[in-house]
TITOR-384004 format. One record per residue (C-alpha): y negated, x, z negated; residue in three letters. Coordinates in steps of 0.05 Angstrom, whole numbers, plus 5000, padded with zeros to 4 digits. Each point is the difference from the previous one (the first is absolute). Example, Ala and Ser with C-alpha at 12.3 -4.5 7.8 and 13.67 -1.06 7.14 Angstrom:
<sites>
509052464844Ala;493150275013Ser;
</sites>
This chain:
<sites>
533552255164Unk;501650715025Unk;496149885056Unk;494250044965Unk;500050714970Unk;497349734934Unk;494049585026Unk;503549374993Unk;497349774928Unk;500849265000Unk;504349435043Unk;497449295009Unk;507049545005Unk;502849314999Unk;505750024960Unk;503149355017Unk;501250225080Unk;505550205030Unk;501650764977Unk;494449944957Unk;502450214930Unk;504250485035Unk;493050285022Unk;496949874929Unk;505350504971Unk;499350445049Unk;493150204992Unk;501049994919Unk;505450485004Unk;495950465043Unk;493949994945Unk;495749535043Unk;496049514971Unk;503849315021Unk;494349385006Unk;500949335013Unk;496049655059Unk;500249645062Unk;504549474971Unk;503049434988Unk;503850114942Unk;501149514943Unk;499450184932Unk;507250124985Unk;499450485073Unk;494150354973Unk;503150024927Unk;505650405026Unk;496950475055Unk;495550264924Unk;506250034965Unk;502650535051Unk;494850415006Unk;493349735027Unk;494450154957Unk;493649775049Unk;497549345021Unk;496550075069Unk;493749624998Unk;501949474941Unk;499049325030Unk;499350145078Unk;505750015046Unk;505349734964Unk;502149414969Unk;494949474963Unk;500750054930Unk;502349344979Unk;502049684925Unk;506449885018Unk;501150655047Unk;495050524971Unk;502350375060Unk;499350755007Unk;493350004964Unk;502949714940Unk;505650534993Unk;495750525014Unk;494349844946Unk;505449744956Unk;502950765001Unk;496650584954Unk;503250485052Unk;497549765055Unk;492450135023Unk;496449435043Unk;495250265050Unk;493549525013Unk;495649995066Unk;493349754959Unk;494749955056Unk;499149184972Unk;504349895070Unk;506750084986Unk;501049874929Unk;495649454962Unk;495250304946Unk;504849564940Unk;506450255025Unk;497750775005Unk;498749724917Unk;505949704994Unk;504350645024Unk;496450474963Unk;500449574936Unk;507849905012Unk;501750785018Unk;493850384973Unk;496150515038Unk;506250494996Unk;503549575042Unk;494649815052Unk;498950465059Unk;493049875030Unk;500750135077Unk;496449795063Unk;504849945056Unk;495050235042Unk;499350115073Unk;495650235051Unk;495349514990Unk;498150304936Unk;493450214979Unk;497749875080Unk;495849385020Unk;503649405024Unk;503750135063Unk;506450015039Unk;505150454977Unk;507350195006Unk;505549984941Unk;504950495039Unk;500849655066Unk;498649264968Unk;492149805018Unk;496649814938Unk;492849734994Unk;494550184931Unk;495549494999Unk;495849854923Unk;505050574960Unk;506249575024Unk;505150375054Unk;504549445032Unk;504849905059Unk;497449595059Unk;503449414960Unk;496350104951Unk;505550364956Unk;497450464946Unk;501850715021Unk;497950534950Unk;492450084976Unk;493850355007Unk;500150274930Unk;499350594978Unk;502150304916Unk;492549984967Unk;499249365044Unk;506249624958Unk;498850294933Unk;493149675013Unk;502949365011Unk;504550074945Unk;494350124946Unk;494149555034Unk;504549465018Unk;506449894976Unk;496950284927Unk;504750594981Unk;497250474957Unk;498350705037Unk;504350284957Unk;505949615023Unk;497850005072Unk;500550854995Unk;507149944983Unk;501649545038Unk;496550345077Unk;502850794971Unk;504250004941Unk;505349595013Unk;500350135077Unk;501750754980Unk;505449804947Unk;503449605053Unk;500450655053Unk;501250444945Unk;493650474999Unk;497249714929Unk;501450734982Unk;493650175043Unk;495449515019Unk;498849344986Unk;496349994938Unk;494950544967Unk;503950544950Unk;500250765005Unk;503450325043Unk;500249435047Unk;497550075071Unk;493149724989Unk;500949545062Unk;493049524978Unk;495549555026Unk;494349864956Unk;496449305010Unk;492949684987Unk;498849494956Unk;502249525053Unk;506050345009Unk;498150285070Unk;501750755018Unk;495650544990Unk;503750605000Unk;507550205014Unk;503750624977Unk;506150305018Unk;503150404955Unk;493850154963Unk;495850155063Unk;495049495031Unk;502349695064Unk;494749525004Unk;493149814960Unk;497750484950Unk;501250054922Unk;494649734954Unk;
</sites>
């Protein structure tokens, strides 16, 4: 963690490897936000790794274990956890529209991290593109492998809280804490940003009626759009 100088805010691990609780307390002990992803864990596995420490899910439901009724797996644990925070990719891709409902009626939007996993791809036409030094093709809003793998998205934040209100049916209200608030209480900047209250940064993003962007500001000052 040293390495980092401070810039290292959050660790994606699989407890249940070799050395990988070692790792898990590691990174807790040096005030980095432990997450588990990328596994294979069973729910006991997962249980544990939250017990010591980790307090993120990375990407509920994707890259790890199925959630099953006799092995909720790592998404059970984590949504069955009130200090534990479930991130969601909700482009309608990687998460069905009912199970976005389901997490956010079992943890509540202060424990449901809207993110888009995105990469290159985003916000460009479809194309070929390049996830580090793995090829990866956009083709209809999906980014896959050249198996046909789903490797990150194309979305982008006012593009998910958009799919989260017009689609899955969350109330806007519900949808803001869910794409600001609670991200910012999970890397401990709540203090500044995140939500609208004085003395806070005024990082905004004001929206239309159809919840499309019409004007950014950044600490107060337009960066994009103008004000009404």
């Amino acid at each position: 963690m040293s390495a980092g100088d401070g810039t290292v805010r959050v660790v994606t691990l699989a407890p249940e490897l070799s050395g990988g609780m070692d790792l898990l307390r590691e990174v807790v002990s040096a005030g980095v936000i432990a997450a588990v992803g990328h596994t294979t864990a069973d729910f006991d596995q997962a249980r544990q790794a939250f017990a010591s420490g980790a307090r993120l899910a990375t990407h509920l439901f994707n890259a790890m274990r199925d959630f099953h009724h006799r092995d909720p797996g790592p998404a059970g644990a984590a949504l069955a956890d009130d200090a534990v925070t479930c991130e969601l990719i909700n482009d309608g891709f990687h998460v069905h529209e009912e199970a976005v409902r389901i997490a956010v009626n079992a943890a509540g939007a202060e424990r449901i991290a809207l993110i888009t996993d995105a990469t290159p791809a985003a916000g460009m036409t479809d194309g070929d593109f390049h996830l580090g030094p793995v090829p990866v093709f956009a083709r209809d809003g999906r980014v896959t492998l050249s198996d046909g793998t789903i490797a990150g998205s194309t979305l982008t934040m006012d593009a998910a809280v958009r799919h989260a209100v017009h689609c899955v049916g969350l109330p806007i209200t519900t949808a803001a804490i869910a794409a600001a608030t609670t991200p910012a209480t999970v890397l401990g900047i709540a203090d500044r940003t995140g939500s609208i209250h004085p003395g806070k940064d005024a990082d905004l993003v004001v929206l239309s009626d159809r919840l499309r962007v019409e004007t950014v500001l950044r600490r107060g000052a337009v960066v994009h759009g103008n004000l009404p």
